[in-house]
DRENDO-1510 file (C-alpha; in Angstrom, 1 decimal, always signed):
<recs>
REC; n; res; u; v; w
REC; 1; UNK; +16.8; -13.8; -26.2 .
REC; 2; UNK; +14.7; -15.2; -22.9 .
REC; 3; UNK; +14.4; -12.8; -20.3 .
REC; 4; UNK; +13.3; -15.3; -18.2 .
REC; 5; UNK; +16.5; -17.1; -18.7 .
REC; 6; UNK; +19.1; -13.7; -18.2 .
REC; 7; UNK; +20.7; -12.8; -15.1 .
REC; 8; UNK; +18.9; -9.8; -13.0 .
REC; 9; UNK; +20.8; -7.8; -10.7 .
REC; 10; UNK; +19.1; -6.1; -7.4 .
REC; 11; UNK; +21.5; -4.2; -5.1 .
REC; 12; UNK; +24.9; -5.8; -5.6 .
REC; 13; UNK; +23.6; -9.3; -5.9 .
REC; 14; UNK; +23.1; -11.1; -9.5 .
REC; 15; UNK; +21.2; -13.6; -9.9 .
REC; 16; UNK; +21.7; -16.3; -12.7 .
REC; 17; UNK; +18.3; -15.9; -13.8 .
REC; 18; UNK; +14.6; -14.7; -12.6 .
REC; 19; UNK; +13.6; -18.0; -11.5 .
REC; 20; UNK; +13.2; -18.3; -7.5 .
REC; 21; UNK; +11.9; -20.9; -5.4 .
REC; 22; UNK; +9.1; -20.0; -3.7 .
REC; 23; UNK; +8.8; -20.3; +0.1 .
REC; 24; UNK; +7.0; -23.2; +0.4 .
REC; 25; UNK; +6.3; -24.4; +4.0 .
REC; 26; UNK; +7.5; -28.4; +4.8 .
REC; 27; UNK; +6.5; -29.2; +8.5 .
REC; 28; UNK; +9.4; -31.7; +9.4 .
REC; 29; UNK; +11.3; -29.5; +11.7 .
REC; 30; UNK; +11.9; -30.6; +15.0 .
REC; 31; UNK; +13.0; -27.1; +17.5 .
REC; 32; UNK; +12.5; -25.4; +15.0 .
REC; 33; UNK; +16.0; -27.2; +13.7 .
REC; 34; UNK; +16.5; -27.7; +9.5 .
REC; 35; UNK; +17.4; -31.3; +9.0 .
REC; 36; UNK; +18.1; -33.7; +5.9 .
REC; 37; UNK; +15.0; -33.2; +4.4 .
REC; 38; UNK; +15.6; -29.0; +4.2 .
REC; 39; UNK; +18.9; -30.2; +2.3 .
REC; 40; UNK; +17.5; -32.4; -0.3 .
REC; 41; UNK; +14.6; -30.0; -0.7 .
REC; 42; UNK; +16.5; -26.7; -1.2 .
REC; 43; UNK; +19.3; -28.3; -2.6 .
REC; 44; UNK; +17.8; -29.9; -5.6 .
REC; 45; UNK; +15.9; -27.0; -6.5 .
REC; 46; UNK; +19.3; -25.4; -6.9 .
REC; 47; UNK; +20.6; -28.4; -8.4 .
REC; 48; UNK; +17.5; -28.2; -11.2 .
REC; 49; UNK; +18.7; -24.2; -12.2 .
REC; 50; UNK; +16.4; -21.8; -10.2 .
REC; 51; UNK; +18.4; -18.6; -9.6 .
REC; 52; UNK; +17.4; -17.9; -6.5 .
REC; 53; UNK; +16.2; -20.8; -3.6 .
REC; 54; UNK; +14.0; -19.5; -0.8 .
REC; 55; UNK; +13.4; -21.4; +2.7 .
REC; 56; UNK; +10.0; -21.8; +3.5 .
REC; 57; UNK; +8.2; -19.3; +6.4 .
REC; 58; UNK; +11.1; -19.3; +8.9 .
REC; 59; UNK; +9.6; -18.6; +12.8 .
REC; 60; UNK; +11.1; -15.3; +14.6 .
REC; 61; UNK; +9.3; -16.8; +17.4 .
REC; 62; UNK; +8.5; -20.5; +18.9 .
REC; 63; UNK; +5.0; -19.4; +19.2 .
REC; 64; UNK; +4.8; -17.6; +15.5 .
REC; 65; UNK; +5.1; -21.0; +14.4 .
REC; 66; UNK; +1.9; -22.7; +12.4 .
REC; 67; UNK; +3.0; -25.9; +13.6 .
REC; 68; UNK; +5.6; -26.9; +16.1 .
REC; 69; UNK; +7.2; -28.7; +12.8 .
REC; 70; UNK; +8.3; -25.5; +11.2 .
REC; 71; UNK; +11.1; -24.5; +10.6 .
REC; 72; UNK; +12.9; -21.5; +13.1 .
REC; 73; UNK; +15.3; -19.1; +13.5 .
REC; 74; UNK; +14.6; -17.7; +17.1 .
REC; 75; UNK; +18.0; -19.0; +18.2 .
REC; 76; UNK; +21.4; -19.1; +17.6 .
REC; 77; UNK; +21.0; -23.1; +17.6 .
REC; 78; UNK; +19.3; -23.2; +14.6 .
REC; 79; UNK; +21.7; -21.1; +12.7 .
REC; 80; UNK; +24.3; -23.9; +11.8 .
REC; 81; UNK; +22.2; -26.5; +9.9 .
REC; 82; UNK; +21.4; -23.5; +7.8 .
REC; 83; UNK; +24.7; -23.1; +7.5 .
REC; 84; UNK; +25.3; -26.2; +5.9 .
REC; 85; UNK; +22.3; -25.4; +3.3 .
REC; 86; UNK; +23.2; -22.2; +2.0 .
REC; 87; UNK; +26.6; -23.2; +1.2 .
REC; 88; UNK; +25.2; -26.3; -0.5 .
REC; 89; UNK; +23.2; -24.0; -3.2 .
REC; 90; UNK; +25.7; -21.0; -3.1 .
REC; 91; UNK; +28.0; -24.2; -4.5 .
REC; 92; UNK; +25.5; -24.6; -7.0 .
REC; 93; UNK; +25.6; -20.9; -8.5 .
REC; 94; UNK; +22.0; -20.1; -7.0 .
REC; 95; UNK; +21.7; -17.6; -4.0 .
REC; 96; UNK; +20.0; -18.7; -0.9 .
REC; 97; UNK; +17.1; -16.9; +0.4 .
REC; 98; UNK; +15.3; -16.9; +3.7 .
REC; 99; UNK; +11.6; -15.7; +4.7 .
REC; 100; UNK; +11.0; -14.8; +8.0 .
REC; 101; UNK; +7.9; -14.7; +9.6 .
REC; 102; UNK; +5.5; -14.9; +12.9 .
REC; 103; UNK; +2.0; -16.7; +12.0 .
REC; 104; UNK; +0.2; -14.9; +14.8 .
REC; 105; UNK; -3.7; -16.3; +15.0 .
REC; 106; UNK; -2.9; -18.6; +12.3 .
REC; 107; UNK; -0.6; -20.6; +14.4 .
REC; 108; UNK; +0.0; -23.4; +16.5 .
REC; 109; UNK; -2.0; -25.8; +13.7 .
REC; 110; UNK; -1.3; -29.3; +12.8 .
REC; 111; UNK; +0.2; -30.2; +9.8 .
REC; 112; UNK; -2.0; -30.4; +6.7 .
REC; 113; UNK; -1.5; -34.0; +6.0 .
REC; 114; UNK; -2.7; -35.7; +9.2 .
REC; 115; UNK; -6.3; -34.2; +8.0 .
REC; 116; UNK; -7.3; -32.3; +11.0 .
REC; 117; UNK; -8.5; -28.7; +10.5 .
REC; 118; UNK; -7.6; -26.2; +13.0 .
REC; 119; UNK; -5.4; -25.2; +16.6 .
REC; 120; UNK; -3.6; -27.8; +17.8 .
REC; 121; UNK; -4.6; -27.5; +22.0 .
REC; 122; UNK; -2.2; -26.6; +24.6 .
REC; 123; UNK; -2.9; -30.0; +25.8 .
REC; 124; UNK; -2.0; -31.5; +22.8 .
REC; 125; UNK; +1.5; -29.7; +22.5 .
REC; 126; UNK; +0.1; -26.7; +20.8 .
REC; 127; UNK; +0.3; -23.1; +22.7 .
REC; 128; UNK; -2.4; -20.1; +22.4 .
REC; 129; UNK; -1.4; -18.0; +19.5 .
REC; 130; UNK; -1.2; -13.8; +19.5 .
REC; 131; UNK; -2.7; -11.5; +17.3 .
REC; 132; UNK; -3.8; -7.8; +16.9 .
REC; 133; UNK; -7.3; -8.7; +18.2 .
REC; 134; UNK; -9.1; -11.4; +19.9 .
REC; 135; UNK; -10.8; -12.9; +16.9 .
REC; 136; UNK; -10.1; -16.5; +15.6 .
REC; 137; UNK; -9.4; -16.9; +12.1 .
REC; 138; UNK; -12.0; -19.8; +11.9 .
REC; 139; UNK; -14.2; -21.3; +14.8 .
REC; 140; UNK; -12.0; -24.4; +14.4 .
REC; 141; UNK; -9.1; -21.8; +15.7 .
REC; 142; UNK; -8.3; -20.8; +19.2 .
REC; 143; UNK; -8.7; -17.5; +19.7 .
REC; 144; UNK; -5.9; -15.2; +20.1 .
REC; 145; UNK; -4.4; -13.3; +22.7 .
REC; 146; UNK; -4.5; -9.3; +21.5 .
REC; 147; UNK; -0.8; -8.4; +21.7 .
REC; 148; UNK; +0.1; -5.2; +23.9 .
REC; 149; UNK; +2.2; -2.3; +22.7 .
REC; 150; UNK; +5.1; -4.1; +24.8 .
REC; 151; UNK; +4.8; -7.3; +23.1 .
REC; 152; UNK; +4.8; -5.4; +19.6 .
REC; 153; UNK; +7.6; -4.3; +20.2 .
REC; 154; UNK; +9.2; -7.7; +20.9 .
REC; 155; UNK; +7.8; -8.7; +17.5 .
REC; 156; UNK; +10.0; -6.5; +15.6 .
REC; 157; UNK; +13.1; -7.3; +17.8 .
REC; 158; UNK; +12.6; -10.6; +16.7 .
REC; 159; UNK; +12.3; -10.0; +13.0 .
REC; 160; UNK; +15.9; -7.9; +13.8 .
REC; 161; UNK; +17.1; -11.0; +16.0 .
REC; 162; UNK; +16.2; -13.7; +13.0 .
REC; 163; UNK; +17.8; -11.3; +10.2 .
REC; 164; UNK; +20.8; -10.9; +11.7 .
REC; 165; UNK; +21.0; -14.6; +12.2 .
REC; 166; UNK; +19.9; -15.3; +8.5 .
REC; 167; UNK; +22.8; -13.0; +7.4 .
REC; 168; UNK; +25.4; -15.5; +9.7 .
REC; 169; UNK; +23.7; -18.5; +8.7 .
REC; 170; UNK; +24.6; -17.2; +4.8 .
REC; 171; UNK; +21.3; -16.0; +3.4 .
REC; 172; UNK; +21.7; -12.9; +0.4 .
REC; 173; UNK; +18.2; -11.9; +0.3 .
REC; 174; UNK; +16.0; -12.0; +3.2 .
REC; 175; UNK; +11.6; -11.6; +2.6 .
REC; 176; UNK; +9.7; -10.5; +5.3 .
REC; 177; UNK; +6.2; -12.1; +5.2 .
REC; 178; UNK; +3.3; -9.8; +5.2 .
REC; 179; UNK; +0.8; -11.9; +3.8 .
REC; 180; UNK; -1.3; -15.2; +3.8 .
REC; 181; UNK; -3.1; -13.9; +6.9 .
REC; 182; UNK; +0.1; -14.5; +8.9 .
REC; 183; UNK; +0.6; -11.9; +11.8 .
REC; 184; UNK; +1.6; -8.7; +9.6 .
REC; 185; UNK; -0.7; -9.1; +7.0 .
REC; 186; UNK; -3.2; -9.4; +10.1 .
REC; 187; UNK; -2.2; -5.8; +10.8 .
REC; 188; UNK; -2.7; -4.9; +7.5 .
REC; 189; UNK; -6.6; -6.1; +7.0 .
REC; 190; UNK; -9.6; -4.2; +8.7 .
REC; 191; UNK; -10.7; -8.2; +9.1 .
REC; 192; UNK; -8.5; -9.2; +11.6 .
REC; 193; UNK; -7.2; -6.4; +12.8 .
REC; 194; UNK; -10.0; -4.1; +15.5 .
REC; 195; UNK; -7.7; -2.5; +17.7 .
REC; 196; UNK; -8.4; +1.1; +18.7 .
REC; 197; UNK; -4.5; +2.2; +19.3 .
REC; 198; UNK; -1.6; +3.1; +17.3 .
REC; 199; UNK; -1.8; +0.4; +15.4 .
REC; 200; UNK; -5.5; -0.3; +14.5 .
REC; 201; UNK; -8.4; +1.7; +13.0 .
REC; 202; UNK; -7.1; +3.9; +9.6 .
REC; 203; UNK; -4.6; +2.9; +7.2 .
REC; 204; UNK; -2.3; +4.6; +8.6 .
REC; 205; UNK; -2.4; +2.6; +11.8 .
REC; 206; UNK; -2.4; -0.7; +10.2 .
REC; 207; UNK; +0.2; -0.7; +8.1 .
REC; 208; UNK; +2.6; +1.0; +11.0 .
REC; 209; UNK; +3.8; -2.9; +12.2 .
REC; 210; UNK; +4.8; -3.7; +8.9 .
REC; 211; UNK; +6.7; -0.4; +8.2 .
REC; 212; UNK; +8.3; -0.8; +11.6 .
REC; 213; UNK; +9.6; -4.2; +11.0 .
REC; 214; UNK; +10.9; -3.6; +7.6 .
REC; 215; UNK; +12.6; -0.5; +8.6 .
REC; 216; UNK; +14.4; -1.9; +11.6 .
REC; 217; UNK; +15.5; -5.4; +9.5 .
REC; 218; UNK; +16.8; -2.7; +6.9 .
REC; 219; UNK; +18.6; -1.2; +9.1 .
REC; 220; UNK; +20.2; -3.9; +9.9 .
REC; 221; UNK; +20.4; -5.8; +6.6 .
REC; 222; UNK; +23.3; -5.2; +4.7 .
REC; 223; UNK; +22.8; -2.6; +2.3 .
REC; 224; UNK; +24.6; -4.3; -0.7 .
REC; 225; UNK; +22.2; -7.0; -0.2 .
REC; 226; UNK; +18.4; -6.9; -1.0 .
REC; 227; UNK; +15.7; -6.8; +1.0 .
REC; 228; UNK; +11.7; -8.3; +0.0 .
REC; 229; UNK; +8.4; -8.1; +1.5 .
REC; 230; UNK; +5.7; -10.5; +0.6 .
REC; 231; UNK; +1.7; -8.8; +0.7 .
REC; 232; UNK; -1.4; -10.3; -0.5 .
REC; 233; UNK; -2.6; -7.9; -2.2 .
REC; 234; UNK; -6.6; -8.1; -1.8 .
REC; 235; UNK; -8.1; -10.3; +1.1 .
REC; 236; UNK; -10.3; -11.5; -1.7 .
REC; 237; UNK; -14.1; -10.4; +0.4 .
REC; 238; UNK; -15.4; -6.7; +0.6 .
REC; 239; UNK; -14.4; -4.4; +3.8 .
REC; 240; UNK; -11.0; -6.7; +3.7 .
REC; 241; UNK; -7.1; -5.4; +2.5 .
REC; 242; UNK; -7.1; -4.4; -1.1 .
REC; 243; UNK; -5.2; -3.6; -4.1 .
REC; 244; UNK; -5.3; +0.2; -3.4 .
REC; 245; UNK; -4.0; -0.2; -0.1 .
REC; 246; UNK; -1.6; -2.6; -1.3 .
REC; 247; UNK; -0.2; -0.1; -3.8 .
REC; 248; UNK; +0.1; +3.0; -1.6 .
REC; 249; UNK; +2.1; +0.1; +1.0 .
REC; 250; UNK; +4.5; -1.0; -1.6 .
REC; 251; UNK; +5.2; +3.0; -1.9 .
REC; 252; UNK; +5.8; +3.1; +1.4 .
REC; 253; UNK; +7.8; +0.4; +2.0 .
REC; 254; UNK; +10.2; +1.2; -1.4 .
REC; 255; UNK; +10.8; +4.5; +0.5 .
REC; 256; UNK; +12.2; +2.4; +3.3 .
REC; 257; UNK; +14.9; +0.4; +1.2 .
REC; 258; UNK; +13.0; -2.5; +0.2 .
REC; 259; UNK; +14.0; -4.1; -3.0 .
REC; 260; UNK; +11.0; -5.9; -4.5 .
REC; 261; UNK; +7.6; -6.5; -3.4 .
REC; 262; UNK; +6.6; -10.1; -3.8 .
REC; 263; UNK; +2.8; -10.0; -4.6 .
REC; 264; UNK; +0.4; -13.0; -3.5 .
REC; 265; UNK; -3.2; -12.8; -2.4 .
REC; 266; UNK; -5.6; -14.1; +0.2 .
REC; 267; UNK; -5.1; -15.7; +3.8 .
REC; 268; UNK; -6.9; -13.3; +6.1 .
REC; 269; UNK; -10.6; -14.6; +5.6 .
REC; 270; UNK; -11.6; -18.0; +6.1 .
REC; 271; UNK; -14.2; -17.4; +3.8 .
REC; 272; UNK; -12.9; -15.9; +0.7 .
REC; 273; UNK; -14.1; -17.2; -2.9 .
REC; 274; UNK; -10.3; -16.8; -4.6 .
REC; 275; UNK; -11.2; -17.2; -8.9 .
REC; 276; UNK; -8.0; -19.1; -9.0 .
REC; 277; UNK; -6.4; -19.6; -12.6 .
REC; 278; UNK; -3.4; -19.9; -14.5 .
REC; 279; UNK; -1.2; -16.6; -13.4 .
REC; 280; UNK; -4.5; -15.1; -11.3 .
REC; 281; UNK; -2.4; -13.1; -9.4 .
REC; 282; UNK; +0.2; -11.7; -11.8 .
REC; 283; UNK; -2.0; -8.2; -12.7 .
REC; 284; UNK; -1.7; -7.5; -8.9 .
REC; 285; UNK; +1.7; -7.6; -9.3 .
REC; 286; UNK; +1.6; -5.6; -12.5 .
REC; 287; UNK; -0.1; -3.0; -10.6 .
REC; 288; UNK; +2.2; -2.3; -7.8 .
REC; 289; UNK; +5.2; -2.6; -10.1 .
REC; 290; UNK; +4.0; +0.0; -12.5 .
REC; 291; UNK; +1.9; +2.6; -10.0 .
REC; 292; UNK; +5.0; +2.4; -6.9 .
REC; 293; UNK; +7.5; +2.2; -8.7 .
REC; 294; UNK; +9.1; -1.0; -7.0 .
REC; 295; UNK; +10.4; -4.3; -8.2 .
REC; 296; UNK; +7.9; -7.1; -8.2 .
REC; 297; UNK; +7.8; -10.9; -7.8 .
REC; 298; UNK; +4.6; -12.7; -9.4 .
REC; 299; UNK; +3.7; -16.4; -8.1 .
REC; 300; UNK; +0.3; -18.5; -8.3 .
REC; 301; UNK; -1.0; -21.2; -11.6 .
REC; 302; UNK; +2.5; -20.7; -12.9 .
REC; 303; UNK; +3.4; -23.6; -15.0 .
REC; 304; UNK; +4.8; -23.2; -18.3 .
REC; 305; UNK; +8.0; -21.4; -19.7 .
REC; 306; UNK; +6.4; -19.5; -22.1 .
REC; 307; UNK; +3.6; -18.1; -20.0 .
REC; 308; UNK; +6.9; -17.2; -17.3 .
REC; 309; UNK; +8.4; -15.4; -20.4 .
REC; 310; UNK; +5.2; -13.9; -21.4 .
REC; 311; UNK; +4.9; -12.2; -17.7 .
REC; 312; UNK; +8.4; -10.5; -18.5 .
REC; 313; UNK; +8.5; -9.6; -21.7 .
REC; 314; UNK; +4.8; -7.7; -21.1 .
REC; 315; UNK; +6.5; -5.7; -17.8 .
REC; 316; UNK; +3.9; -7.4; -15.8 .
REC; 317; UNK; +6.5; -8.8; -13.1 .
REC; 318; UNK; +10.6; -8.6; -12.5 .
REC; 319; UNK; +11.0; -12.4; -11.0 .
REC; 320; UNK; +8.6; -15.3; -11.2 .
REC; 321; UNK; +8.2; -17.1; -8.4 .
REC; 322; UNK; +7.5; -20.9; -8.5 .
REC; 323; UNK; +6.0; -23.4; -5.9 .
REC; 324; UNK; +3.8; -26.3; -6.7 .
REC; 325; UNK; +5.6; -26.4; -10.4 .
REC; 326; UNK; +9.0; -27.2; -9.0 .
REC; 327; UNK; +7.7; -29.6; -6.6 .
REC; 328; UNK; +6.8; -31.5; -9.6 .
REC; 329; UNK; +9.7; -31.1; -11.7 .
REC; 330; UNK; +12.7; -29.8; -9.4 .
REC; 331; UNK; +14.1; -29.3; -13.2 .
REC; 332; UNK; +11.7; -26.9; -14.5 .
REC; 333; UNK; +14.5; -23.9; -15.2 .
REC; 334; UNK; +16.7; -26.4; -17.2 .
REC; 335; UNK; +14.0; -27.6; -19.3 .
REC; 336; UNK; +12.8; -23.7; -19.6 .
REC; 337; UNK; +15.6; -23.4; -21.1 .
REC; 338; UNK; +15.2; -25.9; -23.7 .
REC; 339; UNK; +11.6; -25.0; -24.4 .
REC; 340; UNK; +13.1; -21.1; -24.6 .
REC; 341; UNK; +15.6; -21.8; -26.9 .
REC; 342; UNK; +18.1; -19.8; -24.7 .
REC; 343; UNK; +20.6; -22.3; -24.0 .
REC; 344; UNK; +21.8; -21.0; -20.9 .
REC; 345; UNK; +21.4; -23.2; -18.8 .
REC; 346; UNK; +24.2; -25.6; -17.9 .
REC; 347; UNK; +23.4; -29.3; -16.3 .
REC; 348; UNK; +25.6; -30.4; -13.5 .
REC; 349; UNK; +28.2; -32.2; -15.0 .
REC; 350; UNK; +27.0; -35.3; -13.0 .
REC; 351; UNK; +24.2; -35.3; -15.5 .
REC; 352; UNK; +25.2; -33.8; -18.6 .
REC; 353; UNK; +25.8; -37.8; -20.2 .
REC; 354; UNK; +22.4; -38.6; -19.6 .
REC; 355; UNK; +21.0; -35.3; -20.5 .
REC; 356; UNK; +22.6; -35.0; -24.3 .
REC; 357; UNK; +20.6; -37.3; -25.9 .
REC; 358; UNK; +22.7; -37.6; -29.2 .
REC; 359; UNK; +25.7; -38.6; -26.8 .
REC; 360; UNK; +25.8; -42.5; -27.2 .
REC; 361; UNK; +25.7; -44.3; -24.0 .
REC; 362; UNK; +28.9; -46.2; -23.2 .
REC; 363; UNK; +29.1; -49.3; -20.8 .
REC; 364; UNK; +30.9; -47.7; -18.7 .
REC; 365; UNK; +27.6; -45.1; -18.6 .
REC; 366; UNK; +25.8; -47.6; -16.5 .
REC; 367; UNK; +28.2; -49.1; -14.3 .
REC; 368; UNK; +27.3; -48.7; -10.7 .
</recs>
């Protein structure tokens, strides 16, 4: 029997199986607004069999966008043509999922495809992004202003702002971002983060932003619903965030009501050498599951069923997250479940004729 393909239970919500949609970030927000494209996007995902559907990096803040396209959730605007998404793939029998975040010195960017590198200038319609220190991520980034402990504290109402909207907008399972050298993770590593307060300096220090954001969404999360946290778990270069710290976080944060600890890696240092390879990140992921204790979520070179399995059945991971493999095939879980012999998987009914292949096709198959 494919574990892959079972149902998995956290809290009081089941999933259909341990396929989820990665956050994957899209750019074609306008106000931070989700449009047409958000519903096609999400919606097909759900429509292809993932268990669990997951908006890309969701703003807390205009300025913790990476580009003024993203998507938001900084005001109660923006909550409706959520609305309209979530019921979409609850319709489908998957369950939505949101990920909030705040890029900090990562933001205000243009969008990858235009092929300019960097800060978009104030001038240009960009804005001058925070972090925990004054240190640009690259030299093609503005520099950042250092947040004060006032305007940390804004950060985390705005994390408790956005969740409370995710939960009216529909969202089951909310995942705050720590990672990808967005502003928490920038807390978390020695690299970007050279502050000489409360929240800088010893481990201890660092990782107090993130434990203060998580505990105050928790609070007021529902508590039948769960609650994830991304981390990269090594910034990849020496002196940087690393697997230890990441497994004495995970600890932490499990001790705080969080659910499952999505493991990635990287994003801090603009200079890392990442060995990047089929499931390269999945012993990370191993390693926090099996030395805290917590839930994990693998992701990263993930491309075939059996490998997916494989990650399961060895206890490496609880959920396998997919990104670039369902952009190419939004169908991957239903032909998982072929290749895995599990049958199941059930095809909307709008395509099960053309899906049976020993059904013969009728004339009245192909009318318009």
């Amino acid at each position: 029997m494919s574990q892959l393909l079972e149902p998995y239970t956290l809290r009081q919500l089941t999933l259909l199986n341990r396929i989820a949609v990665s956050p994957m970030c899209q750019y074609s927000s306008v106000d931070g607004l989700a449009n047409d494209w958000h519903l096609v996007h999400l919606g097909s995902r759900a429509v292809g069999g993932a268990g669990l559907i997951f908006t890309e990096a969701t703003a807390v803040t205009a300025e913790g966008r990476i580009t003024a396209e993203d998507l938001g959730l900084w005001n109660d605007a923006q909550i409706a043509p959520l609305q309209r998404i979530t019921r979409f793939i609850t319709a489908q029998g998957a369950v939505a999922g949101i990920q909030l975040a705040h890029a900090g010195r990562k933001a205000s960017t243009h969008r990858p495809w235009i092929g300019k590198h960097g800060s978009l200038k104030p001038q240009d319609g960009g804005w001058v992004p925070v972090g925990p220190s004054p240190i640009a991520f690259d030299p093609n980034h503005t520099q950042p202003r250092s947040l004060d402990e006032a305007q940390i504290e804004q950060v985390i109402a705005d994390f408790v702002a956005a969740a409370k909207r995710a939960l009216t907008a529909g969202f089951k399972v909310v995942e705050i971002h720590a990672a990808h050298g967005y502003l928490l993770h920038q807390f978390l590593s020695p690299i970007s983060n050279q502050r000489q307060d409360q929240y800088g300096g010893t481990f201890e220090n660092r990782i107090r932003l993130v434990l203060q954001v998580t505990e105050a969404v928790r609070e007021v999360w529902p508590q039948d619903l769960p609650l994830f946290v991304r981390v990269s778990a090594t910034d990849w270069v020496e002196d940087g965030w690393n697997p230890d710290e990441t497994v004495e976080l995970a600890r932490r944060l499990k001790a705080l009501g969080v659910d499952l600890i999505d493991v990635s890696s990287g994003g801090t240092a603009a200079n890392a050498e990442i060995p990047i390879g089929p499931g390269y990140q999945t012993r990370f992921a191993e390693r926090v599951r099996k030395e805290s204790g917590i839930a994990t979520g693998t992701v990263g070179m993930i491309t075939e069923p059996a490998q997916a399995e494989h990650i399961l059945r060895t206890c490496q991971a609880d959920i396998i997250f997919l990104a670039r493999e369902l952009l190419r095939d939004p169908y991957w879980p239903l032909h998982a479940d072929d290749d895995l012999g599990g049958r199941k998987a059930t095809w909307p009914a709008q395509y099960q004729r053309a899906t049976h292949r020993e059904q013969p096709i009728h004339e009245s198959d192909l009318r318009d």
